[in-house]
Structure formats: C-alpha cells, structure tokens
C-alpha positions as CSV (number, residue, x, y, z in Angstrom):
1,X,-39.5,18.0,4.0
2,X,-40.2,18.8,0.2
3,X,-37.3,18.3,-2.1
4,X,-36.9,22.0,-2.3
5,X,-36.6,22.7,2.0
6,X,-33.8,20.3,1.6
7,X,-32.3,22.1,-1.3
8,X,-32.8,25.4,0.8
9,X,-30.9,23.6,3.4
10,X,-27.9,22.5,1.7
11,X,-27.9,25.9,-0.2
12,X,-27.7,27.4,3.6
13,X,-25.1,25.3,4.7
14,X,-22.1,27.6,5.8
15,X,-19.7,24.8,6.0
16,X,-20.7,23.3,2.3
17,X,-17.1,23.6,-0.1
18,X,-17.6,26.1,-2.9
19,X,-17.6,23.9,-5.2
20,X,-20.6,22.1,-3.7
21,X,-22.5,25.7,-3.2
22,X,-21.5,26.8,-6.8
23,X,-23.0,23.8,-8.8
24,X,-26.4,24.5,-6.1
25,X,-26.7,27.4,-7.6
26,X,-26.3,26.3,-11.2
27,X,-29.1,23.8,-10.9
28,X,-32.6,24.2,-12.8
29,X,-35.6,22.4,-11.0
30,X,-35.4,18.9,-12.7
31,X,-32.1,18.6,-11.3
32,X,-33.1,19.8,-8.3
33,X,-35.7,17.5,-7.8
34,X,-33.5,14.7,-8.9
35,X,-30.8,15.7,-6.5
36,X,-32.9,16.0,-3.5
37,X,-36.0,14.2,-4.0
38,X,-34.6,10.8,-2.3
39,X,-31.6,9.7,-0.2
40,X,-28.9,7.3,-2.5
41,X,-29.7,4.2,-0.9
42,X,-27.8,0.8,-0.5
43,X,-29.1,-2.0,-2.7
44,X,-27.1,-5.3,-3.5
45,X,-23.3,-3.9,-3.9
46,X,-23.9,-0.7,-1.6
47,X,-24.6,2.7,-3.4
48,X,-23.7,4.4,-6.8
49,X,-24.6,7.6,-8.2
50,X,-24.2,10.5,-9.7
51,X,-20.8,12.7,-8.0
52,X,-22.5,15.9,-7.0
53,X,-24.4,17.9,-4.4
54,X,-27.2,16.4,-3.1
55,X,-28.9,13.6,-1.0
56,X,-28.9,11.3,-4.2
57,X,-26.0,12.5,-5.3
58,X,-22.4,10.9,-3.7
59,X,-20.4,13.6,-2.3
60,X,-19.0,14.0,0.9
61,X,-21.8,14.0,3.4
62,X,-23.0,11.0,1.8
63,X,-20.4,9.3,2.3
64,X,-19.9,11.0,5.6
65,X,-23.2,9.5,6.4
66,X,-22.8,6.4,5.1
67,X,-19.6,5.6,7.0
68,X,-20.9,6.9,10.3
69,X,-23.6,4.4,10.0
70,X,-21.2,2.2,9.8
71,X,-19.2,3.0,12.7
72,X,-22.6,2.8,15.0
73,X,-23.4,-0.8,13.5
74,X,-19.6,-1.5,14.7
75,X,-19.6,-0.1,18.2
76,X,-23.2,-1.6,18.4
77,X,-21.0,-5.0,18.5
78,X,-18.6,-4.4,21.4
79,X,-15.2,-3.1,22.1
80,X,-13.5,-6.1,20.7
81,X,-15.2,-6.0,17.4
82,X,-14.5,-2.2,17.2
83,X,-10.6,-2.9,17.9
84,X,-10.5,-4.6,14.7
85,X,-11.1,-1.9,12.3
86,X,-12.1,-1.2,8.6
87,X,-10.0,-2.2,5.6
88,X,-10.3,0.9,3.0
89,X,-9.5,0.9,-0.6
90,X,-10.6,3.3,-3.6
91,X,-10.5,3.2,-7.5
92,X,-9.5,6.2,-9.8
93,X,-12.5,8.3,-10.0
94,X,-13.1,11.6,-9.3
95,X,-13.3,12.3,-5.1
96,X,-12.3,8.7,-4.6
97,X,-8.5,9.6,-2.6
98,X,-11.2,12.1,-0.5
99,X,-13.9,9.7,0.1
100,X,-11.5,6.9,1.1
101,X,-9.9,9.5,3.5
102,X,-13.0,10.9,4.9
103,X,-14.5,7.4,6.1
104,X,-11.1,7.1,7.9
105,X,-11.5,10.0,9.6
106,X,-15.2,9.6,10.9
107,X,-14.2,6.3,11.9
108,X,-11.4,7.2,13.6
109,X,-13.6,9.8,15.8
110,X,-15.3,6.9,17.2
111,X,-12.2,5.0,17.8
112,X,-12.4,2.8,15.6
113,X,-8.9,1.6,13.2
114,X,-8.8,1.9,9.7
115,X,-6.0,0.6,7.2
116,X,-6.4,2.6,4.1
117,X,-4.0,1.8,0.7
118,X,-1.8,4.5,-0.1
119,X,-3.2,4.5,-3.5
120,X,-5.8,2.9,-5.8
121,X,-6.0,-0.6,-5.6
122,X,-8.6,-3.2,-7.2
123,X,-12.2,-4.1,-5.6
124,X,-10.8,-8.3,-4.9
125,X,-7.7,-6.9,-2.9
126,X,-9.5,-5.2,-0.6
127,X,-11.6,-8.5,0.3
128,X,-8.3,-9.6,0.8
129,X,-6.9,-7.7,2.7
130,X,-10.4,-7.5,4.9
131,X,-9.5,-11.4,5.1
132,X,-5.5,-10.8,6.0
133,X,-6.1,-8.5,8.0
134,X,-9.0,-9.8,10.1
135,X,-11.1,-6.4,10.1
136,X,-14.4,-6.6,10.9
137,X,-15.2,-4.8,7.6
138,X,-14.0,-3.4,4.3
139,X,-14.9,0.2,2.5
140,X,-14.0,0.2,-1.4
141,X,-15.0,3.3,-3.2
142,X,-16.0,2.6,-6.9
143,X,-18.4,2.7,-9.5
144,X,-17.0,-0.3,-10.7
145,X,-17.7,0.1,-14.7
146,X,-20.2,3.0,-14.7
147,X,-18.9,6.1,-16.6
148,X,-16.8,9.4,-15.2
149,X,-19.7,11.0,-13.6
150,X,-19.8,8.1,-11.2
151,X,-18.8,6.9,-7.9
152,X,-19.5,4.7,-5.0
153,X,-19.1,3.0,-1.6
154,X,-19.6,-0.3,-1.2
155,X,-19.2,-2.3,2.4
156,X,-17.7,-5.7,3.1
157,X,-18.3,-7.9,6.2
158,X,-16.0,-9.9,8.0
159,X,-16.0,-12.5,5.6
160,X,-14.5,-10.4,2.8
161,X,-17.8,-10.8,1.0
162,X,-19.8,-7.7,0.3
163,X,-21.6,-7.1,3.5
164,X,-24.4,-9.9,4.4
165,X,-28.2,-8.9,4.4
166,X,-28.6,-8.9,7.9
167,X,-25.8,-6.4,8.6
168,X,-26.6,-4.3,5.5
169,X,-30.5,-3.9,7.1
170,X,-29.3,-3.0,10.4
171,X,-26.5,-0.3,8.5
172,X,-29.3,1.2,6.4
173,X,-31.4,1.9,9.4
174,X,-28.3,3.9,11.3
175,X,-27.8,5.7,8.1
176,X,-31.1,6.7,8.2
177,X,-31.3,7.2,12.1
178,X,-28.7,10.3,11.1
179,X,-30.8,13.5,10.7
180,X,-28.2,15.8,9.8
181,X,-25.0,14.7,7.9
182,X,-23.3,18.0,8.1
183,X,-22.5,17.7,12.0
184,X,-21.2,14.3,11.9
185,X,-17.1,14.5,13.2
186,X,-14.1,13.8,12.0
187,X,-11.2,13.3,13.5
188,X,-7.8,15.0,12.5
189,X,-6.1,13.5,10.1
190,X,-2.9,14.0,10.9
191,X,-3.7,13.0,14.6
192,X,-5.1,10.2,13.3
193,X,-2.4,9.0,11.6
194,X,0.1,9.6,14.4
195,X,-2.0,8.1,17.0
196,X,-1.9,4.7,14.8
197,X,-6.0,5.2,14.0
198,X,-5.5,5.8,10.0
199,X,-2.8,3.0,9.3
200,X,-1.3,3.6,5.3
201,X,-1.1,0.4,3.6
202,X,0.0,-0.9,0.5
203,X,3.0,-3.2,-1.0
204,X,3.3,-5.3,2.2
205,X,-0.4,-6.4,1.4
206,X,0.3,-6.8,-2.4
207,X,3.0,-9.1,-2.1
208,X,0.6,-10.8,0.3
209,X,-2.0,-11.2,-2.6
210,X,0.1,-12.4,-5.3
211,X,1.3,-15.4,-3.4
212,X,-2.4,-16.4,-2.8
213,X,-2.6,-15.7,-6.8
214,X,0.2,-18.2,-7.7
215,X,-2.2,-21.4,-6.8
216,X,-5.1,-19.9,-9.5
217,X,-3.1,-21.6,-12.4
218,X,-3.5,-25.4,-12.6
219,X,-1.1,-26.7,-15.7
220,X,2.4,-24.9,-15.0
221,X,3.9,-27.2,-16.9
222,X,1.6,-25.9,-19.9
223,X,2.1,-22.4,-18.9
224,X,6.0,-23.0,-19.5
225,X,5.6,-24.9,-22.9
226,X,2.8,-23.1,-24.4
227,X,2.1,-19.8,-22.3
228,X,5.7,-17.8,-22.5
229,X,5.6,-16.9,-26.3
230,X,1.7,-16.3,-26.1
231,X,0.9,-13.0,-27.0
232,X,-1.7,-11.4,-24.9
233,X,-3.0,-7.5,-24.7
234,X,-4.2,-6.0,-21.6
235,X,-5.7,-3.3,-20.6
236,X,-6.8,-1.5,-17.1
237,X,-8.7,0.8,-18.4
238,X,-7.0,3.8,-16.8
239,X,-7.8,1.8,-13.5
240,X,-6.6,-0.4,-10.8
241,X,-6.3,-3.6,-13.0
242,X,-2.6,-1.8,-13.4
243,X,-1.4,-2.4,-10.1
244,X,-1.5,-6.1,-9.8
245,X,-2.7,-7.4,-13.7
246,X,0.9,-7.4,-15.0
247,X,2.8,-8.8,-12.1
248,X,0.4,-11.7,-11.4
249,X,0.8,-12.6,-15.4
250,X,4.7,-11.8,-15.4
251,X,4.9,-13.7,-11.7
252,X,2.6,-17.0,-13.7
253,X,5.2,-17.1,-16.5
254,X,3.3,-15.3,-19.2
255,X,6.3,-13.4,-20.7
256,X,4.5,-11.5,-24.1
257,X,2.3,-9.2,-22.6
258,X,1.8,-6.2,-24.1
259,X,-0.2,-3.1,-22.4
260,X,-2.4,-0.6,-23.9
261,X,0.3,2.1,-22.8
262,X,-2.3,4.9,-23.4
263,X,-4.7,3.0,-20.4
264,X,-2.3,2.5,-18.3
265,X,-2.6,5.7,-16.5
266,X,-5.3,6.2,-13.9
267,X,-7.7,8.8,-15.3
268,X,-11.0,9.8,-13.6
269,X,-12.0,10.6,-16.9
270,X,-11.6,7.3,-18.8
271,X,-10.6,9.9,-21.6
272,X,-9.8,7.2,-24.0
273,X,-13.1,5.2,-24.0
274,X,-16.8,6.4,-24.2
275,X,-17.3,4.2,-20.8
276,X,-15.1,1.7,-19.1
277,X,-16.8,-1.4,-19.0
278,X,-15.0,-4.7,-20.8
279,X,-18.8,-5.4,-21.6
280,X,-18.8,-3.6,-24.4
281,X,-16.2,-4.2,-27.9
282,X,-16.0,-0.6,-27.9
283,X,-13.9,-0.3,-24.8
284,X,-11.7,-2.7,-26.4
285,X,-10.7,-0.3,-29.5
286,X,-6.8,0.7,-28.8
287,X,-6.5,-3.1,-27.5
288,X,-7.7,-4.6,-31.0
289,X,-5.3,-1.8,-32.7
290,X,-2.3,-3.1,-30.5
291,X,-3.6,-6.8,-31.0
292,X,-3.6,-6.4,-34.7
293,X,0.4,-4.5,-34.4
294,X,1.4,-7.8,-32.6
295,X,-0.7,-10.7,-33.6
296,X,-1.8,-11.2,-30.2
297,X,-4.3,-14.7,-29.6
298,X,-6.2,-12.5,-27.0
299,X,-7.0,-9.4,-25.3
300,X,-7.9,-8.8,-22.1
301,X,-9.6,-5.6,-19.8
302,X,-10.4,-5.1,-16.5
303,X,-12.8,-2.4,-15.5
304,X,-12.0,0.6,-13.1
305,X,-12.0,-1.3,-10.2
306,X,-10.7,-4.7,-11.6
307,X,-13.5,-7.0,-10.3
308,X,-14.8,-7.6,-13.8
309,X,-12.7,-9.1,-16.7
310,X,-13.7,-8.7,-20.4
311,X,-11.8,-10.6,-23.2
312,X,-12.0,-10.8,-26.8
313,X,-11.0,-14.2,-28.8
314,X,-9.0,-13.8,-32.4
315,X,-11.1,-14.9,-35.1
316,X,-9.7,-17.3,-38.3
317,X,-10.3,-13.9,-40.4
318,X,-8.0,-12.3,-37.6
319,X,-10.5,-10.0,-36.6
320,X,-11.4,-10.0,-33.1
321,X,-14.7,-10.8,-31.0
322,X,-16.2,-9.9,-27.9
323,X,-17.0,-12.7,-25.4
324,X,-20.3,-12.5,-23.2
325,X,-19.9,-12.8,-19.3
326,X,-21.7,-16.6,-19.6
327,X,-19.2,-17.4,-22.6
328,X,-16.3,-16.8,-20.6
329,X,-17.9,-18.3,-17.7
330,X,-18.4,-21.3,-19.7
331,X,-15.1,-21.8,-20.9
332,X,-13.4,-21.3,-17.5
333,X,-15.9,-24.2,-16.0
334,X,-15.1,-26.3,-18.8
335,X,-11.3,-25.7,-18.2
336,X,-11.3,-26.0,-14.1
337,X,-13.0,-29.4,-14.3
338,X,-11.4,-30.5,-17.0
339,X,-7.8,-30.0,-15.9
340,X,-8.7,-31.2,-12.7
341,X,-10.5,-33.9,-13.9
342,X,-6.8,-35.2,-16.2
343,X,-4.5,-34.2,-13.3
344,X,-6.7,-36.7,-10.6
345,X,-7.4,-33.7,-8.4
346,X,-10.9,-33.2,-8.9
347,X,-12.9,-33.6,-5.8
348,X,-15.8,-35.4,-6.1
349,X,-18.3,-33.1,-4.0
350,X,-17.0,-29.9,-6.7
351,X,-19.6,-27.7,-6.3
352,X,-20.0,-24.3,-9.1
353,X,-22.2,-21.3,-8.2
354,X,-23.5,-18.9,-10.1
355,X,-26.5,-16.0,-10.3
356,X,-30.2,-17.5,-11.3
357,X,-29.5,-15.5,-14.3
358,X,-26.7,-16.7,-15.6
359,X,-26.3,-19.1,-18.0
360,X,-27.9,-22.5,-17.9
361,X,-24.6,-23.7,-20.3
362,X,-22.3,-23.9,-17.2
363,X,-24.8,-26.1,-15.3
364,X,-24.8,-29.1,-17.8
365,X,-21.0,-28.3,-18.1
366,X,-21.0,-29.0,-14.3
367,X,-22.9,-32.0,-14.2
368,X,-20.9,-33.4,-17.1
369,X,-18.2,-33.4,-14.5
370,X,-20.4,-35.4,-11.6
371,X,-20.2,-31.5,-10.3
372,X,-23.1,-29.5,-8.1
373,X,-24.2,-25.9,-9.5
374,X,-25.8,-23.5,-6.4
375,X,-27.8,-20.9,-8.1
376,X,-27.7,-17.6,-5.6
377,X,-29.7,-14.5,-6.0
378,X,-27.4,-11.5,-8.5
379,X,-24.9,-10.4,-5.7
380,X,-21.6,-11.8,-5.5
381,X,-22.0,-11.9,-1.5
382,X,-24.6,-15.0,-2.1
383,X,-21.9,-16.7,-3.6
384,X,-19.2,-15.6,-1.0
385,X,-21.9,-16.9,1.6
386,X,-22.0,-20.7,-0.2
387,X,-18.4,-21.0,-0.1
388,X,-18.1,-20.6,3.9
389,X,-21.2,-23.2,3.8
390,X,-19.4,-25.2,1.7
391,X,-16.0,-24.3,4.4
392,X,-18.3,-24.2,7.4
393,X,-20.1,-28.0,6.3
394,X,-17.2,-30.0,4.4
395,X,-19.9,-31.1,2.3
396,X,-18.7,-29.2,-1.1
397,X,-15.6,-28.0,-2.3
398,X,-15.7,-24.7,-4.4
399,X,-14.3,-25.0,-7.5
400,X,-15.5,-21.8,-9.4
401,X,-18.0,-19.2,-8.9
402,X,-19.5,-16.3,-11.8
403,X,-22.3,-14.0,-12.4
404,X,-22.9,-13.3,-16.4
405,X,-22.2,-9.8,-15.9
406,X,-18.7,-10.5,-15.9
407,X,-17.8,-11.2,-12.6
408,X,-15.4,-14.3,-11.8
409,X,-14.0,-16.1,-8.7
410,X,-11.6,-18.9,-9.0
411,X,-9.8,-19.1,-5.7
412,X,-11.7,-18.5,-2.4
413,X,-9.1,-16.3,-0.5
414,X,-10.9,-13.5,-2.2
415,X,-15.1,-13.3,-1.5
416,X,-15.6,-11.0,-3.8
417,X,-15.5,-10.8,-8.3
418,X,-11.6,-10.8,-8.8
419,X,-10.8,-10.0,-12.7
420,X,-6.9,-10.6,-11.5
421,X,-7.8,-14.1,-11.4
422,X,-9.8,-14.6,-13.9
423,X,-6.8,-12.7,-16.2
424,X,-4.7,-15.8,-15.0
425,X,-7.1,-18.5,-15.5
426,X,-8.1,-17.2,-19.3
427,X,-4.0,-17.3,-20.2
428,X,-3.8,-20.5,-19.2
429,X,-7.0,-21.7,-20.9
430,X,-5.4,-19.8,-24.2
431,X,-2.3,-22.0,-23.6
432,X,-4.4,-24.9,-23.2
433,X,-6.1,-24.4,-26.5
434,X,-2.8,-23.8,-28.0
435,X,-1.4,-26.8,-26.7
436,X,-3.9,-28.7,-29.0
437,X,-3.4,-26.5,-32.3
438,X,-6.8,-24.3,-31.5
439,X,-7.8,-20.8,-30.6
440,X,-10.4,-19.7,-27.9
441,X,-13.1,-19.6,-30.5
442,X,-12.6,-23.1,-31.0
443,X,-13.1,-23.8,-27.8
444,X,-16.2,-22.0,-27.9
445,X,-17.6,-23.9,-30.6
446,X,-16.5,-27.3,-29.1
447,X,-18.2,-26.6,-25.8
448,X,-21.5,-25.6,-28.0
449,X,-21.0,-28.7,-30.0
450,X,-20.2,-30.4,-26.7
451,X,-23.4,-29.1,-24.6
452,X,-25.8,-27.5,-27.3
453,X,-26.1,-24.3,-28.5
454,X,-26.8,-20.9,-26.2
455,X,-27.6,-17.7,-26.8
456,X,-28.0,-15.2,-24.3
457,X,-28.6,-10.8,-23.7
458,X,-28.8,-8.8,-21.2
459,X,-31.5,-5.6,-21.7
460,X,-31.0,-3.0,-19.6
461,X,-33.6,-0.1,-19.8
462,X,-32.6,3.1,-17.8
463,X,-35.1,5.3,-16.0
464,X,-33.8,7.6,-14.2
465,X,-35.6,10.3,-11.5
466,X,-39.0,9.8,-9.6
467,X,-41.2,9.1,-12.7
468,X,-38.4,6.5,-13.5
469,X,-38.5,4.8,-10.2
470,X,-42.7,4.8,-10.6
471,X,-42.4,3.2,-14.2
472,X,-39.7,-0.1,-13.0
473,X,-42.5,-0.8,-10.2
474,X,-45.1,-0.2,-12.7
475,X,-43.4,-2.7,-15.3
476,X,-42.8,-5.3,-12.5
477,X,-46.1,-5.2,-11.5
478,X,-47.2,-5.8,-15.1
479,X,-45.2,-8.3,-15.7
480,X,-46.5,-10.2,-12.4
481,X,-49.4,-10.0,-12.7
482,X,-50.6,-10.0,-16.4
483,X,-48.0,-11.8,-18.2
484,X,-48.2,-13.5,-21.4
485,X,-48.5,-17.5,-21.2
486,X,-45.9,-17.8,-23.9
487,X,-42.9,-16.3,-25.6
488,X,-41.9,-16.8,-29.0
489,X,-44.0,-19.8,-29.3
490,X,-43.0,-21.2,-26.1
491,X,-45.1,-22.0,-23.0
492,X,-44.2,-20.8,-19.8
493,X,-43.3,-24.4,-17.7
494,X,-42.9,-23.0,-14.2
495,X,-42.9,-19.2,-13.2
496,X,-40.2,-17.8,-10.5
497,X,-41.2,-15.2,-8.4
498,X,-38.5,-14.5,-6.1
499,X,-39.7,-11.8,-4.3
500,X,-42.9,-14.4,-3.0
501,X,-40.6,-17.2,-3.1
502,X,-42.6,-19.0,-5.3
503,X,-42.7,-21.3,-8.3
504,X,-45.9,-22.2,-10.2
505,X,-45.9,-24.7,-12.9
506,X,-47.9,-24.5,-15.9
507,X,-51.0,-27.0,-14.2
508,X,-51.0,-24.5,-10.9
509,X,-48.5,-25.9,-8.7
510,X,-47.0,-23.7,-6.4
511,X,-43.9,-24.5,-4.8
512,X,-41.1,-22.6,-2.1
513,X,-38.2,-21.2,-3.3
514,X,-35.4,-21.5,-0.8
515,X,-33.3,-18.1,-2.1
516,X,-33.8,-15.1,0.0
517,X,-36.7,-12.8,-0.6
518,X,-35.9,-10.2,-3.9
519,X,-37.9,-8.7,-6.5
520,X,-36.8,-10.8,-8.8
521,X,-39.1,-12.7,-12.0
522,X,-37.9,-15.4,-14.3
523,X,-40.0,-17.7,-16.7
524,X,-38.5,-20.9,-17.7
525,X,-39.7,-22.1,-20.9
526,X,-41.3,-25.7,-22.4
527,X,-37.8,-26.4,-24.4
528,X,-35.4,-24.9,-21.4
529,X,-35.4,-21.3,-22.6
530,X,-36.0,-18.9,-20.2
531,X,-36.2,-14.8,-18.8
532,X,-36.2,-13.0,-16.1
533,X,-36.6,-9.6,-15.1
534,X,-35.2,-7.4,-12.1
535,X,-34.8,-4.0,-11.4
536,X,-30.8,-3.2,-10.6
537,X,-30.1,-2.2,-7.2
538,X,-27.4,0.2,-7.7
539,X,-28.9,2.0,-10.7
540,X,-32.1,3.2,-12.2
541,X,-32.5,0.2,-14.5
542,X,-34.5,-2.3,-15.0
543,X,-32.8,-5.5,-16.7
544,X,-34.1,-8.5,-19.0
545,X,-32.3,-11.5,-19.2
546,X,-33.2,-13.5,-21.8
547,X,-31.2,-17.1,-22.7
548,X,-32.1,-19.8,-25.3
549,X,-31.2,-23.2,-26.2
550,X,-31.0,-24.7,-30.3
551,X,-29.8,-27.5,-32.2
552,X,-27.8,-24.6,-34.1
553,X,-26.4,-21.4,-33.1
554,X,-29.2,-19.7,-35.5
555,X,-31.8,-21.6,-34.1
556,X,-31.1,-20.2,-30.5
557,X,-30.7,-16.6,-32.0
558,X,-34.3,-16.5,-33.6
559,X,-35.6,-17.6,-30.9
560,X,-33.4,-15.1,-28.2
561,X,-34.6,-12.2,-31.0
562,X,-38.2,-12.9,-30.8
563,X,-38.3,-13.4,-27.0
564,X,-36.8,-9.8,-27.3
565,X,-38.9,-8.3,-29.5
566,X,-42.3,-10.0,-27.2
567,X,-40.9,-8.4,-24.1
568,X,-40.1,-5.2,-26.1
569,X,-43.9,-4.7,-26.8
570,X,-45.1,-5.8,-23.6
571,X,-43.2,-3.3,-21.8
572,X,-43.6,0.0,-24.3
C-alpha cells in the first residue's frame, strides 16, 4: 500500500480515539507522507518517535503492536517462560501512564504476568527489577533525553540488559508478522488486575534497589569526613531522577543537597528547559542559578528517564562548566581504580568496557592500572552482554562500564545506563578531590597532565523523512567508499568498517573484526586520533565522532576543529 491507502485506513478506522482522528484530519501531505510512509522500527535501544497518529508515529497501536510481538516471541518459548512475566516501567512524557498500561493489557490477554510501577520510575530500576524479579523481560517507555514531542518503548531480556540481537530479530519479525494493529486484544483491566495478571508495583522494589545502591560508594570513611558539608545541586529534570536521586545521596551520607525545586515536578512538557538532556549547559541554567545562591562544588542532572547523568565542575572564576560524557567517564575510571587500587581491593583481572567510540583516554587510564578495556559496539546491551561473560567465565571482573553519550554503570546489579549510580560515584569523587584541597577541574587537568591531552565532539546531523533516510545511506556510502586518505594532515593507519567486519591498514592489510556486524565506520589516525561515523538507530541522525590526542589541550583542539571542518565539506 501507498502511504496514502494507509492514511485512508487509519482515517476510516471507527475505533481510532478523536484525538487521533482529529490531528488526521489536520495533516498536510508532508506530514502525511512522514507519518505513514514507514513503520517506527526497532534499532539499538528499541523505537522512538514522534507521539502522534501514524505507523511512524508512537501512539497506541504502535505500541499495541509492538507489545503483542512481544508476547508471541514469549509464548513462542514455552509455558514456563511465559509464567514469568514482563517487568513495566514508564517516564513522564506524554501517553507514557497509557502506554505502560496498554502493554499490560495485551499481555495479559495472552496470559502472560506483568508487574507495572505505580508511577514513573527511572530506565536502571526497571533492569532491576527485570533482575529481582526474574521476568523473562522488561518494557520501559521513554525517550530518554529527546524533547516533549517524544516517546518510546524500549525491551529488556532476561538479563536486565536491553534485549539481545537474537531476540530483538526474532521480535521485529512478529511485529511485522501483525497485519492489522487495530484488532489486536486487550484484556480488561480491571479483570486483569483482580485476576493477579497486571501486578502494581513500587516502594517494595525501591527499597530493594537502594540496598544494592549502598555498595556503589568505595571510601565511606571519606564520604563522612569530606562528603556531609559538600554542597551539591541536583536536578531531575522534571523526571524520574526524583524518585530515587535524593534518597540514594541522603541514604550515602551526602547531607547538603539542594534540588532545583522548580524540576522536581514531572512535567511532559520539560517546561523549564528547551530540551532535557544533561548534554547540553543549557539544561543546566536554574541549577548554575541555585549553585551560584549556595556555592555549590557541583551540579548534577539526570535526564527524563535517569539513565544518563550530566554534571558541571565549578571553575577557580566560580563560574561553572559542562563536562563531556568521555570526561566524566574518565574521571570515574581514574577514581574506581584508584581507590581500589589504595584500599588493596583491586582485582587483578579488572576489566572496563566501553563503546568503540568513546574515548581512547579511559583506555590508557585502564592499562595504567594493569586493567583490560572491551570495546563493544554503541548499545549499552553489548556491555551488559561482557559482564555475564565476564560472570559466566571468571576470567574478568567488571569494574566500570560507559558510552560517551553519557551513559554510566558502576555496579552490575543493574545491565543497563544507571545515572543513580553514577550521581553516587561523582559525590564521592568530589569528596575525594576535596580531601586533597582540589576541585573536579583539577582533577581533570591532572588526569590530562597524567595521560595526555583529549579532545573529543560528537556531530550529529538530523535528517528526517524519506529523502532523509536516502541522504544518511548516501553519506555512508560516500564515506566508504571514496574517503579521503587523510584528515587534518593525518594519514589514515587502519580503517574500521564494522558493518564488513574489517580492518585495512594503510599498506592493504585486511583484518576480522570480532564485534557484531553494524554499519558502523571509524578511521584511526597516524598520531592515535581518530573518527567514526554511524547513522543512530533510534533517530534520523547521522553522528560523527571525532577524538584527538596533543601535547597541549590547544594542540588537540586545532586538530579536533580541522578534522571537523574536513568532514564538514566532505559531507555538504
């Protein structure tokens, strides 16, 4: 069918809600084509998109869909498996209460348990409670840090991890196996709930959580010297960060936090921010005013769904400055091995994980330490899948895992990103610094002076629609197959093509990649500078990762800048 016979079809729908029907009739034909053109489709964290009508849209039939796929690729595994339910948790956004509900429901038609939080709680608990409560899966409905318009539904295996590759093929292919998504049953909720289906969760599983939570911190004794008059600003971004954040600091010992009041409340409209994502300084505005009122040594934000942490240092003019995701990664390596390193606990098979494009800073941090760093394809279920190797074998123990875009795992009861965590661990590592008469931006500076000097950026370049999806394939093809030799004055060593899981060296070489197959590029570059390119698999983007090493922090920054500007003109 064209875009428009599905259109026509929705349009026709008698069971459609009026609000649904309404903003059909509203639409002009870009938007229609947009809507209807495709179906939203799972990439590396499940789907995201636009709320709305529409098969690329998330609404209820999508999700509808999505979950009844789901429940096929669970009775598809036997009676036992299906016993053992879905673990269900949802953010602050617009439709998420309903979406949360609604996979209950079509689940429970089929039998199948589900355990659903009585209200929002953060991305990393519900890999918990997936965990505690041995489901065979998890549903979390989020758009993690994408703006208002947004949701999503992402699914977790048994593991707690985002769901594995295998399992994620054979759920896209029962999505897809379902023709029409308006005659897909739901059970009763009521019934449902009676019967024992829909189980309501909640504080039972949060004090469960912040016990695991109390072994994140490493120095108490620090904590009680130097951490209880440390001031710190948080803020949840008027998201699930607020349901856990402040009792996991309070529980720690860190007695001088102070909230951004104003983000404390959920809001599907993130009306205090232009988008809430700690990436950005801009999200950090009424945290820097409130840091400034009370002198605090650092602020801290979780995004919507509290699997990412951003944090910005105080600088010596008292201004304050926005950390990347491989900066704070760095420090919290440095810190782990460090502190386990001076108490005697370190192990010696420590073992680090991290995305192939994430920083190459953490890496010589690692070996510094006699540590291993695993690089893993960009999903944080790559590096939930090395830790039950590293369970599963004996032969490593996981100390820390990170992707640059913010995402953090200390402690392994969680398989997912857990910013709750990573609030705990950058306290303490403010403590530490304290304890020694320094800020966080010293620390910075020492590791840099320590390790040499990194810059790094993220590009992301959105095109959105059909012609957008045409253009990413058309720059990945470019770029693979009539790429410069060079960058700013730098010959290409070896190129990365993860997609043919190959590496060729400058001379012709080819060599296997072990990684899973995924369109991934990345150059690596004479003096250990390097790129990479990959379209995102949640949203129409393609992203550039670009990361240089200097002598001086300038020196790395010209050459990041005109590594930019080459790839700029390549592409336009």
């Amino acid at each position: 069918m064209t875009y428009q016979d599905t259109y026509n079809t929705w349009l026709q729908e008698p069971s459609l809600p009026a609000y649904l029907t309404q903003e059909l009739q509203t639409m002009d034909e870009k938007t229609k084509e947009d809507a209807f053109y495709t179906n939203l489709e799972f990439g590396t964290a499940g789907m995201r998109g636009l709320i709305g009508a529409g098969t690329n849209r998330i609404n209820i039939y999508v999700v509808r869909q999505a979950t009844e796929g789901l429940a096929q690729l669970i009775l598809s595994k036997g009676e036992e498996t299906a016993k053992r339910g879905v673990a269900i948790a949802y953010d602050s956004r617009h439709f998420s209460y309903e979406f949360a509900f609604e996979s209950a429901q079509v689940l429970a038609h089929h039998g199948i348990p589900s355990f659903v939080f009585e209200s929002l709680r953060p991305t990393p608990e519900l890999s918990f409670a997936v965990r505690h409560l041995h489901t065979f899966a998890g549903i979390m409905v989020t758009a993690s840090h994408n703006p208002a318009p947004f949701n999503g539904y992402k699914v977790y295996g048994e593991d707690g991890g985002q769901m594995p590759p295998a399992d994620a093929a054979a759920l896209t292919d029962y999505i897809r196996a379902i023709e029409d998504p308006f005659t897909i049953p739901l059970a009763d909720l009521d019934q449902a709930k009676a019967s024992g289906l829909i189980t309501v969760i909640g504080e039972a599983v949060d004090a469960e959580y912040l016990k695991e939570v109390k072994d994140v911190n490493i120095n108490q004794a620090l904590i009680d010297q130097y951490g209880r008059d440390m001031k710190i600003v948080y803020t949840p971004l008027h998201g699930t960060g607020e349901m856990l954040a402040r009792r996991a600091l309070a529980q720690a010992g860190f007695d001088q936090v102070q909230v951004v009041e104003a983000q404390c409340k959920p809001d599907p409209d993130f009306s205090t921010v232009a988008s809430p994502n700690p990436e950005s300084q801009a999200a950090f505005a009424l945290a820097e005013e409130l840091g400034r009122q009370v002198d605090a040594d650092v602020l801290v934000a979780t995004d919507p769904d509290a699997d990412r942490l951003g944090v910005e240092i105080r600088q010596p003019d008292g201004s304050y400055k926005n950390l990347s995701g491989n900066q704070i990664g760095a420090l919290i390596a440095k810190y782990i091995l460090e502190a386990h390193k001076t108490a005697g606990t370190l192990p010696q098979n420590a073992a680090l994980a991290k995305s192939i494009v994430s920083t190459e800073l953490v890496t010589k941090i690692a070996q510094s330490y006699g540590a291993t760093m695993f690089n893993v394809l960009t999903g944080f279920k790559f590096i939930g899948e090395k830790i039950q190797e590293f369970e599963d074998t004996g032969n490593y123990t996981y100390m820390f895992g990170f992707e640059e875009s913010f995402g953090y795992l200390i402690k392994p009861f969680v398989r997912d990103k857990d910013a709750i965590q990573a609030v705990l661990i950058v306290a303490e590592i403010a403590a530490y610094y304290r304890s020694r008469g320094l800020t966080l931006a010293d620390g910075i500076e020492e590791i840099y002076k320590e390790y040499g000097y990194f810059a790094e950026k993220t590009i992301s370049l959105t095109l959105s629609g059909v012609d957008g999806t045409t253009q990413i394939k058309a720059i990945m093809e470019k770029f693979r197959n009539a790429g410069p030799s060079s960058y700013a004055g730098l010959t290409i060593d070896l190129s990365e093509d993860f997609e043919k899981q190959t590496a060729t060296s400058k001379d012709g070489t080819v060599s296997e990649l072990t990684t899973p197959p995924s369109n991934v590029l990345k150059y690596i570059l004479e003096d250990g500078s390097w790129f990479a390119v990959r379209p995102s698999g949640t949203e129409p983007k393609i992203k550039f990762y670009v990361a240089t090493v200097g002598d001086t922090a300038k020196e790395a920054q010209d050459k990041l800048e005109a590594i930019e500007n080459q790839i700029n003109a390549f592409v336009s």
